[in-house]
C-alpha positions in Angstrom: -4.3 32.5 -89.5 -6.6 29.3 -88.9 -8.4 28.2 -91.8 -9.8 24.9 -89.5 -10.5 24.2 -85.6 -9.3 20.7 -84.3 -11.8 19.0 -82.1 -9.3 20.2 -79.4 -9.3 23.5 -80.5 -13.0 24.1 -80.3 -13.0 22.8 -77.3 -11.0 25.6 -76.1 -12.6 28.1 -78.1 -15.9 26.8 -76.0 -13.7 27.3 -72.9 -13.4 30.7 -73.6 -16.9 31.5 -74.3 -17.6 30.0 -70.6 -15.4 32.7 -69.5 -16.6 35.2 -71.3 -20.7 34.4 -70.3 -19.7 33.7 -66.5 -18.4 37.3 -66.9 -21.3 38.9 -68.1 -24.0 37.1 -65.8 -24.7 40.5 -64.2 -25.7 42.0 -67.8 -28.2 39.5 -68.1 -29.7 39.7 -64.9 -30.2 43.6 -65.5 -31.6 42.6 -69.0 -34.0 40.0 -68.2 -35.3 42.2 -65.2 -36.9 44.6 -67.5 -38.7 42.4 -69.6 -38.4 39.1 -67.9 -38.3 37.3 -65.6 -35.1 38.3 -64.2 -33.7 34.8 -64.2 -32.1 34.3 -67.4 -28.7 35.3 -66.3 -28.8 32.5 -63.3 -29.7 30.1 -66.0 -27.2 31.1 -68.2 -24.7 30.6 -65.1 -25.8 27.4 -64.3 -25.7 26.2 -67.5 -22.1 27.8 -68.8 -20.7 26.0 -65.7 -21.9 22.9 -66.6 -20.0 23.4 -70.4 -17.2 24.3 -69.1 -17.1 21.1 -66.3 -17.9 18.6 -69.3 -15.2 20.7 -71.3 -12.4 19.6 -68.7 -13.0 16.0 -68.9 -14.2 15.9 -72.9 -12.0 13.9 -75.2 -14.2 13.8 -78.5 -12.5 13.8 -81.9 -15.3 15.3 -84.0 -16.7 18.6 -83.8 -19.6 17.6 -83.9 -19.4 15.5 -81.0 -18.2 18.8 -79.0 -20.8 20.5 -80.0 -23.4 18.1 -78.9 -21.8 17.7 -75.8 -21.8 21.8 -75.3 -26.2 21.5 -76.2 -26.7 18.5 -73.9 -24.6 20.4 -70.4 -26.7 23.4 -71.5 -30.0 21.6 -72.2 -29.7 19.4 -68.7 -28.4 22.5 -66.5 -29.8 25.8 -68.2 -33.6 25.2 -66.9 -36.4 26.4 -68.6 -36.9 28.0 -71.7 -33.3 29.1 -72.2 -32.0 25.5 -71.1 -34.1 23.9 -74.0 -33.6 26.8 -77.0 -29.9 27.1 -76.5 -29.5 23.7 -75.6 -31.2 22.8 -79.0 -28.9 25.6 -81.1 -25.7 23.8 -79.8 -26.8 20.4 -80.3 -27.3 21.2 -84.1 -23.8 21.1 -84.6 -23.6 17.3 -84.1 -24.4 16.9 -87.5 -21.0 18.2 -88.3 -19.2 14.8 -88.3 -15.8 15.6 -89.0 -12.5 16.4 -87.3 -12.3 19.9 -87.9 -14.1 23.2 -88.0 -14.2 25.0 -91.3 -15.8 28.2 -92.2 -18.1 26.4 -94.1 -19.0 24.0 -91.2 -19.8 26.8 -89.3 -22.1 28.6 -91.8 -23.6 24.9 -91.6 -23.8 25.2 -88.0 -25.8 28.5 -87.9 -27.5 27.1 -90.2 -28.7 24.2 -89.1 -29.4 26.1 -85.4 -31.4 28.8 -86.9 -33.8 26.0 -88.5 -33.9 23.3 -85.5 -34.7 26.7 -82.8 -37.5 28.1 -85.7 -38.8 24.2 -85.0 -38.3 24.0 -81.1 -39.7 27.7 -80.4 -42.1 28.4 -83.5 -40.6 31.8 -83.8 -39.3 34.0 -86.9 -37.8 36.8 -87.1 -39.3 40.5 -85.9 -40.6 38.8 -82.7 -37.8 39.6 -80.2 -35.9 36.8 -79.3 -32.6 35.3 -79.7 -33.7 34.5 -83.5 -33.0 38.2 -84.4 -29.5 38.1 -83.8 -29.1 34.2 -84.9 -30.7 34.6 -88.2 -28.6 37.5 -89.5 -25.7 35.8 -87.4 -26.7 32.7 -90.4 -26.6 35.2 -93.4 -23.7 36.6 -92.9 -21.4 33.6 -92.3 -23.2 32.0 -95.2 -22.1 35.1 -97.4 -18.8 34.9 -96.0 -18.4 31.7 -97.2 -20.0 32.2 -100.7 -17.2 35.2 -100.9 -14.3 32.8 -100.2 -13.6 34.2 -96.8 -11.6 31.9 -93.9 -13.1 30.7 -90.8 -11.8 33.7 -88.3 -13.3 36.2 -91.2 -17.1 34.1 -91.3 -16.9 34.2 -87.7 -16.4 37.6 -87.4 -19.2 38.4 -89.5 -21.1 36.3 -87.8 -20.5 37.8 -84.8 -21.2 41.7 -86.4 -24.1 40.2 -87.2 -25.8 38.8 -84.4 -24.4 42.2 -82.5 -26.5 44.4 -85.3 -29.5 41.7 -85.1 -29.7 42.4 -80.8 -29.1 45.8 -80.8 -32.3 45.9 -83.7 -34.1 43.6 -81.0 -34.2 47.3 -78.9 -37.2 48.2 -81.8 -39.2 45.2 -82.0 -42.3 44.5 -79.4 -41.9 41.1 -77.8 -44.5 38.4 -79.3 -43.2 35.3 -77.1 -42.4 34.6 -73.9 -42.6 37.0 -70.8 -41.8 40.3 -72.1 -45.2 39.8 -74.3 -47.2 41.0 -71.7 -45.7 44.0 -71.8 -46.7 45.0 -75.3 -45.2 48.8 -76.3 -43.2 48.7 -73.0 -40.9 46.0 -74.0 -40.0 48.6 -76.4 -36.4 50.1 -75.9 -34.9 47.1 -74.2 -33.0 44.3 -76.2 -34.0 40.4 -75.7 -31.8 38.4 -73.2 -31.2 36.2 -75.0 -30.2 37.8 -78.4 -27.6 39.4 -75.8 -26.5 36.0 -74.7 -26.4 34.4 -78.5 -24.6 37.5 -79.5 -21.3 37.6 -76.9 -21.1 33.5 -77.5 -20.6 34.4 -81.4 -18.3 37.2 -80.3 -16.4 35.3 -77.9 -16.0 32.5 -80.0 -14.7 34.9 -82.9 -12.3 36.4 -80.7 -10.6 33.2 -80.0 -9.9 33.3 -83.7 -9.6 36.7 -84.3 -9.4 37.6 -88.4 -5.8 39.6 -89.8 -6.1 43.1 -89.7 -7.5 44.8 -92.5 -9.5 41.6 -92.9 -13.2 42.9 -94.9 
């Protein structure tokens, strides 16, 4: 079991989660058609295959580094409103200045991302965007860690989570964005990008997947 990420490590685990989004593109298209503007999948695209080009060449040494180097392909490549809020979410992790990726470093992570997308977006929870999966996503790997649990166990709960905190999305009526124009009909249909922020959590817990029996 890995208690820690090396800088490398992450890097692959990022790798992964490229894979993983570039495979769901179609899911997001269909998504963002319904209440969107049908686009965020192309973003999403655009921007995952920018990641995963700066991933080939990266060297860094600190997690952080990777992290901020993850925000800034998806903040320069994403476009529009998704390039900025998950561009911003990634780059929070820069603050984590060391060589490898704990549990708590991740809880720190979520953390940090929850308060500096809150700041970018001016959105809380209940108003049916990615911040309903990302918040939870934040509790949970915080409680993990309070509970003494390893990194693959915090990033499965994150990942539980944030998959709990989209589905919920399905009840809320948008407040922001596109799909706020269509009041009561936006009901029924989960956000984008809660979707998005929820298979990069799962993705990157499946690279580190927890012991079996694992709470």
């Amino acid at each position: 079991m890995h208690d820690t990420l090396s800088a490398s490590d992450l890097r692959q685990m990022f790798l992964g989660v490229c894979d993983t989004m570039l495979a769901n593109i179609d899911r997001l298209t269909k998504a963002d058609q319904l209440i969107g503007d049908g686009d965020h999948g192309i973003g999403m695209r655009r921007g995952f295959t920018a990641v995963r080009a700066y991933l080939e060449s990266a060297t860094e040494e600190t997690v952080g580094a990777v992290f901020k180097g993850v925000g800034t392909a998806l903040m320069s490549h994403t476009g529009g409103a998704a390039g900025a809020i998950f561009g911003t979410l990634f780059r929070a992790g820069a603050a984590l200045d060391t060589p490898t990726l704990s549990g708590e470093g991740y809880a720190r992570f979520l953390e940090d991302a929850l308060a500096a997308v809150q700041k970018r977006g001016g959105c809380t929870t209940g108003g049916k965007t990615l911040i309903d999966a990302l918040a939870p996503a934040a509790l949970a790997a915080r409680a993990g860690v309070s509970a003494g649990a390893a990194l693959p166990e915090v990033l499965a709960a994150a990942a539980e989570a944030a998959e709990q905190g989209m589905e919920a999305t399905k009840a809320m009526i948008a407040t922001t964005g596109k799909a706020r124009t269509l009041g009561e009909r936006s009901l029924g249909h989960p956000d984008p990008g809660a979707i998005s922020l929820a298979i990069v959590l799962a993705a990157m817990s499946s690279h580190v997947p927890a012991p079996a029996g694992a709470a």
